[in-house]
N, C-alpha and C positions, 0 to 999 in steps of 0.2 A: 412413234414418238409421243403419241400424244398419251395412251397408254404409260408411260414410263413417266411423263410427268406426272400421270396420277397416282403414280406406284401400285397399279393393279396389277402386274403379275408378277409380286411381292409380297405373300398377305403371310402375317407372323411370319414369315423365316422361311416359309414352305411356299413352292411352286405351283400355284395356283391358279387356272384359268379364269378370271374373273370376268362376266357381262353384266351389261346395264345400260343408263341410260345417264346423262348429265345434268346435272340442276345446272341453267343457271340463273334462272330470276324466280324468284318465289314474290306472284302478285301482295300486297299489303294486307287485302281482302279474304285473301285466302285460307282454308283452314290449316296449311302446309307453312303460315308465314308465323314464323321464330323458330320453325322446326326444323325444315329443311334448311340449309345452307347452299347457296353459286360453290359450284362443284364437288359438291354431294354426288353419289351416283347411285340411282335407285337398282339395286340388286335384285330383289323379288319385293312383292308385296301381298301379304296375307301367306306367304309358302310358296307364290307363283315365283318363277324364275322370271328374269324379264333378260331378253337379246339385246346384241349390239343395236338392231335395228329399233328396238323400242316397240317388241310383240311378245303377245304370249304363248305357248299351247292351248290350240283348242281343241277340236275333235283331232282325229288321228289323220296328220299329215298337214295339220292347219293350223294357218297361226293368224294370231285377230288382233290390233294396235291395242296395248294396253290401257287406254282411255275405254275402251271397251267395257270393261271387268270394272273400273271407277265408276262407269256411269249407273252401272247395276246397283253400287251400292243406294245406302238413305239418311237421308240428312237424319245425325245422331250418330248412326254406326261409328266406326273408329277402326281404321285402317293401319295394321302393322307393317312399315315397311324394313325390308334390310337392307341398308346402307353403306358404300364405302366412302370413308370421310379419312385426310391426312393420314391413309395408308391402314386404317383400321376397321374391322368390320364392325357392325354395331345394330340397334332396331330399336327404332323409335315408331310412338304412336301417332297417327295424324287422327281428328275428326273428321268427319266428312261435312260436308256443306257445297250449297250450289254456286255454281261459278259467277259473279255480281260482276255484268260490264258497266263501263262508263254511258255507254250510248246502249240506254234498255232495247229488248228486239218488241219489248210489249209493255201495256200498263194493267196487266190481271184485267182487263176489259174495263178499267175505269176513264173516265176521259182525260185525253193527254194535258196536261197544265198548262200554263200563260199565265201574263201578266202585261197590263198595259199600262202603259206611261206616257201622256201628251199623246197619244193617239201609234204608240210603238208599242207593236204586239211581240214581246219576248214568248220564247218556249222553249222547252228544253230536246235536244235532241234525240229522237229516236230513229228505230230503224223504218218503222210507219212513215213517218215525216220523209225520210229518205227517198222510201219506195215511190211517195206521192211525191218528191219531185223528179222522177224519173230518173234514180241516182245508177241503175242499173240497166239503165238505158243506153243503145247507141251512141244516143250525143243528151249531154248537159252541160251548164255552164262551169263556169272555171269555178265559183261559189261554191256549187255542190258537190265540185271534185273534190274540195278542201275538206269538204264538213264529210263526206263517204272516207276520207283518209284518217278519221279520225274516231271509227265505229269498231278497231281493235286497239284501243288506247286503253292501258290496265285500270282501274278503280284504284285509286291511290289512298279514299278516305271515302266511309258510308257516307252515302247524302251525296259528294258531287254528281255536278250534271255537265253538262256541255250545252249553258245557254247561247240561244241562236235569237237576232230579228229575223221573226218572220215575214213580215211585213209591217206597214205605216200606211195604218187608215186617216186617210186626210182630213188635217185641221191647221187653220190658219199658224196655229202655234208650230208647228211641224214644218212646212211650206219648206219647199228647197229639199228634203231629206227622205220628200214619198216616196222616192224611186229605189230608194235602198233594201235590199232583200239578199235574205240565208248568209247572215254575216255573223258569225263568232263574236261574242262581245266577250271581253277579254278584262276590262276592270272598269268600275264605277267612280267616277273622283281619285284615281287611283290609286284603290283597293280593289285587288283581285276578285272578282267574283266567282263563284264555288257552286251557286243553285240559283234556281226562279227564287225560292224565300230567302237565301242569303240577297239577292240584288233587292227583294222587296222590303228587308228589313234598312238595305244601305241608304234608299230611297225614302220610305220612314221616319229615318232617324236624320236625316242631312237636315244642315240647316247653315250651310253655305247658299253664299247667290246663284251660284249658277251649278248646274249639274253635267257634269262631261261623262260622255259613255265609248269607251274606247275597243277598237274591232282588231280582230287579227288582221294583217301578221303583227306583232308585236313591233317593228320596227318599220312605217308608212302607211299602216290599215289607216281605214276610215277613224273621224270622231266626228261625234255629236254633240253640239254645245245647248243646251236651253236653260235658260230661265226657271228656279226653281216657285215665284210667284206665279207662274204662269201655268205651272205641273197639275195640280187638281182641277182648277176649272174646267182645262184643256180636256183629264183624261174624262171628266164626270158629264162632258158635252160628246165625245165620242161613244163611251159606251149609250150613252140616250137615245144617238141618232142611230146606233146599228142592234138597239134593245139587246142590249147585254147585260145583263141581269147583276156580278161582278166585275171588278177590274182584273182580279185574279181567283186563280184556283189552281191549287199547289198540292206537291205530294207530300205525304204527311210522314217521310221517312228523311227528306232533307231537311240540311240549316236553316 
């Protein structure tokens, strides 16, 4: 059925065994996004044939997932594939480029970012952070289940990140809010926040009284209310007492 609704064994006029595989979401990020189209179905690519199952030929009697043969390629190359689209055959070129998640597995060995605010250690999430709270561990909290559910979440736009509090190094200005930890911050004054330099530019530029910082779930998470007179002394007295040299340090490919 599901063949006949994509009219593959129907190609021009003639009876035609057609295989491959199904698009249906092409990431934002990707080098495949405005080329491929949701139910597109990849036929071969470069010449290879590709199976129902989504494998190639390899050595004699073996077949190897066509992510395979992709990963071989190099960022530049340009991948021809051949396509059935609305009952027509067709080949289009893709570039190749590397797959950019939301939740990085690495920072190319530079140190992971933050940024502090009243004595609230933002950063942004990665898969490091994960492992060091034991996300792949027998038992963690309900916190970390949330934030590990959230490490195949597609890249929607370069530069997001998935900021997380880390923790809240105590300070009088803070008091009440130390205990809060690995919580999704979700929007600043409500506006979305997108990265550590997008929330550090919202912080910035505010110049309302009071600063609210809102946590998933989006419907009864946590909020943070403080006092935006009270924001730099606060953070310029924690980073002093734990010799922190800045408040922030940010990736230089986000907002």
């Amino acid at each position: 059925t599901y063949r006949k609704f994509l009219k593959m064994d129907n190609l021009d006029g003639e009876k035609k065994r057609i295989s491959g595989v199904c698009v249906r979401r092409v990431q934002p990020t990707a080098g495949a996004y405005g080329i491929l189209k949701s139910m597109d179905v990849v036929m071969a690519v470069d010449g290879i044939p590709v199976g129902n199952d989504g494998k190639i030929p390899f050595r004699r009697g073996e077949r190897v997932d066509l992510g395979c043969y992709v990963s071989s390629l190099f960022p530049g190359d340009v991948a021809t594939a051949t396509i059935f689209r609305d009952g027509k055959e067709m080949e289009v070129s893709i570039p190749v480029s590397p797959v950019k998640d939301l939740v990085p597995s690495h920072y190319n060995n530079k140190p992971p970012p933050y940024l502090i605010c009243s004595g609230f250690v933002f950063t942004a999430l990665s898969v490091p952070y994960l492992d060091a709270k034991g996300a792949w561990d027998d038992f963690y909290t309900e916190s970390v289940s949330y934030l590990l559910g959230l490490v195949h979440s597609p890249l929607k736009q370069k530069g997001d990140e998935v900021v997380v509090l880390a923790q809240v190094l105590a300070h009088e200005a803070n008091l009440g809010y130390e205990h809060l930890i690995d919580l999704h911050l979700l929007k600043f004054n409500g506006v979305e926040v997108k990265s550590l330099g997008h929330l550090n530019n919202l912080i910035s530029e505010n110049e309302e009284q009071f600063m609210t910082f809102e946590f998933a779930p989006e419907e009864g998470g946590r909020l943070i209310v403080m006092e935006r007179a009270l924001c730099e002394q606060a953070t310029e007295d924690v980073c002093k007492e734990h010799s922190i040299g800045s408040h922030y340090v940010l990736r230089t490919d986000t907002v």
